[in-house]
C-alpha atoms as one frame of an Amber mdcrd trajectory, in Angstrom:
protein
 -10.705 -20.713   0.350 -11.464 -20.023   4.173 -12.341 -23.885   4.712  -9.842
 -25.191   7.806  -9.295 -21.418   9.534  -9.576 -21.133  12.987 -11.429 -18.399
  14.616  -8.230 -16.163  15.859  -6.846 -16.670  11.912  -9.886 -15.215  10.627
 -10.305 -12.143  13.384  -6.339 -11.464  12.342  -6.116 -11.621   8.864  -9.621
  -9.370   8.863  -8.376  -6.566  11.367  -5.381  -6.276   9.157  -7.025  -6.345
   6.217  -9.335  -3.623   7.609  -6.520  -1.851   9.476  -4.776  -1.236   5.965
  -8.107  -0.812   3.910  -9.133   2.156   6.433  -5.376   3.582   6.306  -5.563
   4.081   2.711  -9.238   5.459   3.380  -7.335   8.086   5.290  -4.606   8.786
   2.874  -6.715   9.328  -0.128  -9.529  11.842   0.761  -6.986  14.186   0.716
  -6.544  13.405  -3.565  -9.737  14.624  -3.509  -9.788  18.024  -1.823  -6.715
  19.075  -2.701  -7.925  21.746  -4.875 -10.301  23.247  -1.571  -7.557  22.733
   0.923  -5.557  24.960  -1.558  -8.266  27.646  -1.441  -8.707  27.485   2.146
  -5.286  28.655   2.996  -4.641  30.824  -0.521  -1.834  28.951  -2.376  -1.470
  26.568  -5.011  -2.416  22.898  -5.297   0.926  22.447  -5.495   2.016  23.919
  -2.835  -0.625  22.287  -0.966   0.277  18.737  -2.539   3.857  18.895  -0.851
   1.605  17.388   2.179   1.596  13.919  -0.051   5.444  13.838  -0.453   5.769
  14.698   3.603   3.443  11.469   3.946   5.759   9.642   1.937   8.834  10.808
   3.246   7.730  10.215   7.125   6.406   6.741   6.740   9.750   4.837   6.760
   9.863   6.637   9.987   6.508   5.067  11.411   7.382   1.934   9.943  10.508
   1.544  11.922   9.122   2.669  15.338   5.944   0.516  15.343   7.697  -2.089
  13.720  10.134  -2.437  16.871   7.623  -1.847  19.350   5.284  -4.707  17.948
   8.272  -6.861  17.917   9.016  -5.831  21.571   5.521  -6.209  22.967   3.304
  -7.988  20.124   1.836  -7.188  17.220  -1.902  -6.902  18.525  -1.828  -4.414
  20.648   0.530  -2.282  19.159  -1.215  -2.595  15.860  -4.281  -0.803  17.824
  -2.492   2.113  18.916  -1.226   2.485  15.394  -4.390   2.765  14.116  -5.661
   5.357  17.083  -2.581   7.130  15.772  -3.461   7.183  12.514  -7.302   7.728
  12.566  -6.702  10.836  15.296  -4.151  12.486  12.661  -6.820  11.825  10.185
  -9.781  13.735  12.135  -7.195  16.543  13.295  -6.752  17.833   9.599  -9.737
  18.955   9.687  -8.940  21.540  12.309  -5.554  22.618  10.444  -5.738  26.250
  11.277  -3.173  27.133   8.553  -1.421  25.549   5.642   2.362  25.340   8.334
  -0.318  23.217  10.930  -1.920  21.169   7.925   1.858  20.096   6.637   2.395
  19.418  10.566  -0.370  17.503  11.131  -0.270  15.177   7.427   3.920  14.662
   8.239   2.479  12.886  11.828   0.160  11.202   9.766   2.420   9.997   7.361
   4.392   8.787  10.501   1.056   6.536  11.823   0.380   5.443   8.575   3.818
   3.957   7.993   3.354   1.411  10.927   0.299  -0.370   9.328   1.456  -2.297
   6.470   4.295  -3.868   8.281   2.789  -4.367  11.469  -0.779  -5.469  10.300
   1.234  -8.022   7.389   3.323  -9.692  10.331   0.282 -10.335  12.642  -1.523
 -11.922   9.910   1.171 -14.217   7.986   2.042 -15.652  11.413  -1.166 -16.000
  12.571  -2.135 -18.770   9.316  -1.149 -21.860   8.055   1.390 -21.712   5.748
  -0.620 -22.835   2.883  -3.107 -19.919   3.042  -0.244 -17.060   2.969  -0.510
 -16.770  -0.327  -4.142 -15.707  -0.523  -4.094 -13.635   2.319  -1.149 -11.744
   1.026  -3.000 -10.931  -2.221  -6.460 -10.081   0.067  -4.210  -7.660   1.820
  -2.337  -6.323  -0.570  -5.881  -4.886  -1.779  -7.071  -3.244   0.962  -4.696
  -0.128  -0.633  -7.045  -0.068  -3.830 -10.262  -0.637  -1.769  -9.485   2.239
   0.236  -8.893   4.342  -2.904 -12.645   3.303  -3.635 -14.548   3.788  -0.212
 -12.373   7.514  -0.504 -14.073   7.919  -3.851 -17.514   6.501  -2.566 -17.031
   9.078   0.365 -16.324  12.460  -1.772 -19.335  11.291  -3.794 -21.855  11.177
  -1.489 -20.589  13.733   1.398 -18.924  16.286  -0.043 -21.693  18.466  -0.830
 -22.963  17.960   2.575 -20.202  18.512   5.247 -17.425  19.463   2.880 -13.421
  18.818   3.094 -13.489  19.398   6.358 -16.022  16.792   7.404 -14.325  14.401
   5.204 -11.301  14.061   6.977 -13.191  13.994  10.145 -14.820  10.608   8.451
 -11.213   9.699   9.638 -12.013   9.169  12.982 -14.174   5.785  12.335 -11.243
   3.394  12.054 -10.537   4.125  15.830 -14.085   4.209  16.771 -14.981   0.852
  14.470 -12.080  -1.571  14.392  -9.860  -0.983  17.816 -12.664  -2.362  19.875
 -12.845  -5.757  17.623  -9.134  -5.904  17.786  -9.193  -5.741  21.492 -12.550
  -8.037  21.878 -11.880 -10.585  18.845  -8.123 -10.416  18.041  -5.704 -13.089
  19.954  -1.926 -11.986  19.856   0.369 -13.584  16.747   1.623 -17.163  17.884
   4.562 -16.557  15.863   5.430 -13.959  17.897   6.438 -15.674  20.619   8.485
 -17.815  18.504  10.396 -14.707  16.901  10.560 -13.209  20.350  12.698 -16.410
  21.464  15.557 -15.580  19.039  15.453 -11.828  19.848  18.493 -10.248  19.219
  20.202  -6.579  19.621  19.245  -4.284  16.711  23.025  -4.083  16.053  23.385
  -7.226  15.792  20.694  -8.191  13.496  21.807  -5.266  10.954  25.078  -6.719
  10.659  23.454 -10.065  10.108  21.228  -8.601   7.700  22.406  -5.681   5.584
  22.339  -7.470   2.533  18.729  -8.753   2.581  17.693  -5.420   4.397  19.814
  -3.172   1.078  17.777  -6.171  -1.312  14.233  -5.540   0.364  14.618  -1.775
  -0.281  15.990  -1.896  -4.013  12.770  -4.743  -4.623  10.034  -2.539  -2.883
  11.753   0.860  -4.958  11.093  -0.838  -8.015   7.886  -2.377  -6.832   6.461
   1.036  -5.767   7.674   3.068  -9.213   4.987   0.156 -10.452   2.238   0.943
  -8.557   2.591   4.823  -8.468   3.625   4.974 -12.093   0.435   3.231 -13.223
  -1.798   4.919 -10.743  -0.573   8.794  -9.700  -0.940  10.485 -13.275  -3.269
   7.881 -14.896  -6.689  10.891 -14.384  -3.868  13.561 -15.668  -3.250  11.373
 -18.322  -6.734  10.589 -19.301  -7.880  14.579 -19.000  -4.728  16.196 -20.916
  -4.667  13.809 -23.397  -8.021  12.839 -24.255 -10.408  15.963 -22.884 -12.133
  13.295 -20.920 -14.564  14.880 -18.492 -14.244  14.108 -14.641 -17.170  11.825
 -14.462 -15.238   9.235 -16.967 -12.042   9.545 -15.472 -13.764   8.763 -11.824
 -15.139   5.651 -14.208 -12.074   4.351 -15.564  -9.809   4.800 -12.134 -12.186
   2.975 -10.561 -12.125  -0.032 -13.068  -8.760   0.043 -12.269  -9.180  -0.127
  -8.640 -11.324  -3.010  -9.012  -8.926  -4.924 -11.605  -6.364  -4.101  -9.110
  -8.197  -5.957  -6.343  -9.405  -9.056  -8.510  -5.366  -9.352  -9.394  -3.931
  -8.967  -6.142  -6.290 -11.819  -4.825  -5.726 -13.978  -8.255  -1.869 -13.746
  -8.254  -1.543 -13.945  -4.404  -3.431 -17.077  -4.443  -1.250 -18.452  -7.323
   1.796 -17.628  -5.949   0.934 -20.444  -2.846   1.545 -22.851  -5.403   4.187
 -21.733  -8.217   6.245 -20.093  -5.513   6.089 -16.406  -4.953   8.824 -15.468
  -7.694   7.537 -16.858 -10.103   3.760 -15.147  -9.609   5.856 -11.734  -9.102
   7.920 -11.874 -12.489   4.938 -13.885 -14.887   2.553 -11.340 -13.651   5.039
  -8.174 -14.092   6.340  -9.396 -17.325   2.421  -9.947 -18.725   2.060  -5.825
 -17.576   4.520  -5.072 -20.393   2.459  -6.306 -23.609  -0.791  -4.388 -22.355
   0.989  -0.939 -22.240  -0.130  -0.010 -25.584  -3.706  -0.708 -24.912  -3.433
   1.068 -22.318  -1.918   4.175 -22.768  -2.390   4.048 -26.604  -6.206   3.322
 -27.589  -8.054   5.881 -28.686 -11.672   4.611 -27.449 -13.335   4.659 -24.004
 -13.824   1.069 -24.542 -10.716   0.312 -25.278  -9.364   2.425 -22.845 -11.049
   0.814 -20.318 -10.223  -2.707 -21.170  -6.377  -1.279 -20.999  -6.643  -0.167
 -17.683  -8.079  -3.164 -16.070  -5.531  -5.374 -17.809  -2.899  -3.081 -16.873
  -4.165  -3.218 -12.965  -4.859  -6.302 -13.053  -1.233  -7.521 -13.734   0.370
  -4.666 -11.925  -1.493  -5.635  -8.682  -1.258  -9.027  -9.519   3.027  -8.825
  -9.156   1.740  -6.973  -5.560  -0.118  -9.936  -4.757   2.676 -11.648  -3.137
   4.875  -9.067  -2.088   3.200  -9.064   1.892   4.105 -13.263   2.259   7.228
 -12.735   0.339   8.795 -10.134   2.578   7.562 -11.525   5.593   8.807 -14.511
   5.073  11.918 -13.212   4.001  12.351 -11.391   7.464  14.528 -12.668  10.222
  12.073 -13.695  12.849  13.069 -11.054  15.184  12.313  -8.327  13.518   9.956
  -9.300  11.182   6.827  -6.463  12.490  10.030  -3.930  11.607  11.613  -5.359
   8.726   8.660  -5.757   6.451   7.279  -2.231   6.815  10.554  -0.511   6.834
  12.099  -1.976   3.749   8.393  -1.104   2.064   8.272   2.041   3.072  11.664
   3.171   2.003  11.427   1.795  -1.192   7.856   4.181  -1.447  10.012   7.262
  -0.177  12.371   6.579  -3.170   9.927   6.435  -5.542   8.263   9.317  -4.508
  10.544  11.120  -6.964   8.481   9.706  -9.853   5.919  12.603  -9.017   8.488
  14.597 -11.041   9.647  12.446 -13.244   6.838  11.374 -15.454   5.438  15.296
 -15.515   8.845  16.112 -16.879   8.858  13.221 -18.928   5.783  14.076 -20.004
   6.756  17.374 -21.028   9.166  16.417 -23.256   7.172  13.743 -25.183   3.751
  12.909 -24.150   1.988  11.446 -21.147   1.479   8.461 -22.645   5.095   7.898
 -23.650   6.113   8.952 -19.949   3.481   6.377 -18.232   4.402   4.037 -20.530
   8.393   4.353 -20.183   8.046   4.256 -16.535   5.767   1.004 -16.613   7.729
  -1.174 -19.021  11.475  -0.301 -16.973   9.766  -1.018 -13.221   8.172  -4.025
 -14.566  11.933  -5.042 -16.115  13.345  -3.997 -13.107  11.085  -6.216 -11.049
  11.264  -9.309 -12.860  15.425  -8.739 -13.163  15.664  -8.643  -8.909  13.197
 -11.150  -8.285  14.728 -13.426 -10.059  18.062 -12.405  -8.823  16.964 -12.834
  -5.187  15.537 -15.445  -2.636  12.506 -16.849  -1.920  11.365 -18.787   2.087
   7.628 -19.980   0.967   6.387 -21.634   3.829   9.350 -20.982   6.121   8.196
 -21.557   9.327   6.776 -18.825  11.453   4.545 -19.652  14.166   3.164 -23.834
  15.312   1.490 -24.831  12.192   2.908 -26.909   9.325
């Protein structure tokens, strides 16, 4: 799969790849302690979990404004100082002297986090040939899953010792660790010197654009009800229904976590050559038939066999989304476009963290997960197929 990379393709596609791996790192320790941040400052979890919508809601923001700069000055160094952003936000929530300076300091963080995706995906696709976009967009696509794991990994084996606290300080190491190879290893995007030739005013390229910008953000809404549909309530799901215990609920996330990864890669890859709407519907539309193993077996086993299916396709319909939009872009905004379109689809979807609990409360969580599953994967396969595709459009000297 790597055979006929050059050096600065590798170093790129890495760094973002780690960049976005270590950003979701960041975002979910705080899943973990939300129930000792909440006791730190005396008030609910869900008071304290209004910090994950602020994330959510300020990361269109982020996107935007590193998204512009990188087009403006270049993807690699920009992409650095997003990730010093990010990483310093990280560390400084573990000084939040109240609950009004933790919501602060997590909306600023949403804001750094938002920049990542778009600017990482851009100085990777046009940093490859075209023919290994589709691999590399599944391989990043996953760093969001493998973060969820290392955050996992890390609440296992430090909590006890340095507590929520020292956890988000643990934040720190994606400045410390990857700005220095990006600096030392990392060579800037070729293609951004080609996208930088047909620069245009922002103006301008909206009212050029609207259409495929209004397309991007109704695709990524129903792309992100997907993910956080499947994911955000799955451990609610598996404790209110079934009395499962924490231990097996930590088990069966993270065999969807690692199902999520193998289909991201798998779908990505197949996407190179089937074109990327077909991988995105055929893997969405093979999501529908394992809902009831999923959310209706009775057994652990089966159970678990549901939920890697079910990640498995859902990330697999991910696996192309990084190339797809990227190459979908216009060239001079692609670091912004990307990101932005992404991340405003996620703020949108952000409502489903009442939806399915209401859902749920009329019916069951199972009927709720389920509901919301089956219409994003419809929804999905209907404006895929109703849109365009650019595979292998042009974006920096190789062909």
């Amino acid at each position: 799969m790597l055979s006929g990379w050059t050096k600065p393709a590798r170093h790129a596609v890495a760094a973002s790849y780690l960049g976005w791996t270590l950003d979701a790192f960041d975002f979910f320790i705080l899943t973990f302690v939300l129930p000792d941040v909440a006791a730190q400052f005396h008030v609910s979890i869900p008071t304290v979990a209004f910090s994950v919508t602020l994330t959510l809601f300020f990361r269109p923001v982020g996107a935007f404004i590193f998204g512009r700069l990188a087009d403006h000055y270049g993807r690699r160094h920009v992409f650095a100082i997003n990730i010093a952003c990010y990483s310093v936000f990280a560390f400084l929530t573990a000084f939040s002297p109240n609950l009004t300076g933790f919501l602060v300091i997590r909306s600023l963080f949403g804001v750094a986090m938002g920049g990542i995706w778009g600017v990482g995906a851009s100085l990777a696709m046009e940093s490859i040939k075209p023919g290994h976009r589709g691999f590399v967009s599944g391989l990043m696509q996953t760093g969001y899953p493998t973060g969820s794991l290392l955050a996992a990994f890390a609440y296992g084996a430090f909590y006890s010792l340095i507590g929520w606290r020292g956890l988000f300080m643990l934040g720190l190491a994606p400045a410390v660790l990857l700005i220095p190879y990006i600096e030392t290893c990392v060579s800037e995007s070729p293609g951004w010197a080609i996208a930088r030739s047909g620069a245009q005013g922002l103006t301008e390229i909206l009212s050029q654009h609207w259409r495929l910008a209004l397309y991007g953000v109704i695709l990524m809404t129903a792309f992100t009800f997907f993910s956080h549909g499947t994911q955000d309530f799955y451990p609610v799901f598996l404790q209110k229904q079934h009395g499962l215990d924490k231990n097996t609920v930590t088990t069966l996330a993270s065999i969807g976590s690692v199902a999520a990864i193998i289909g991201g890669v798998v779908f990505g890859s197949i996407g190179q050559k089937i074109g990327r709407r077909r991988a995105i519907i055929t893997s969405a539309l093979l999501s529908v038939p394992m809902v009831g193993l999923w959310m209706f077996s009775s057994s652990i086993l089966m159970l678990g066999i549901g939920v890697f299916l079910m990640q498995f396709f859902v990330q697999g319909a991910w696996g192309s989304v990084p190339a797809q939009l990227n190459e979908l872009a216009p060239p001079a905004v692609r670091g912004a476009f990307a990101g932005t379109v992404y991340q405003l689809g996620n703020c949108i979807s952000s409502t489903n963290a009442t939806i399915e609990p209401l859902l749920a409360e009329r019916t069951s969580w199972s009927v709720s997960l389920a509901t919301v599953a089956v219409c994003a994967a419809l929804a999905i396969s209907l404006v895929v197929w109703l849109g365009p595709e650019a595979r292998g459009v042009r974006m920096n000297n190789e062909t």
